[in-house]
C-alpha positions, 0 to 999 in steps of 0.5 A: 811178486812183481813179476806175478803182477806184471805177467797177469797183468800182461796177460789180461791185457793180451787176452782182452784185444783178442777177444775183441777181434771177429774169431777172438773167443775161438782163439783164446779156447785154442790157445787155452788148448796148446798151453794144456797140450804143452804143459801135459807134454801131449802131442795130440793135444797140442798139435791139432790146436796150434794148427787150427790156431794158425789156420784161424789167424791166416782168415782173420 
């Protein structure tokens, strides 16, 4: 139960300073993208968002 809290809570907290950055909703979708694609055990999902994710923090 713990850990459920602290993770959320973690969670929450990353996903807020990221949005505060210029490219920050951008980066959540793509991060949303490479967790569905990973979960799915899709590479065609996952690939394509990670490479776009790391190509977007190389311009922030």
């Amino acid at each position: 139960m713990l850990f459920n809290q602290l993770t959320s809570v973690l969670v929450h907290t990353a996903v807020s300073q990221v949005l505060r950055t210029p490219l920050g909703a951008a980066s959540v979708a793509l991060l949303v993208l490479v967790a569905l694609g990973v979960r799915a055990r899709s590479l065609p999902l996952a690939a394509p968002a990670a490479v776009l994710f790391v190509l977007l923090m190389t311009q922030a």
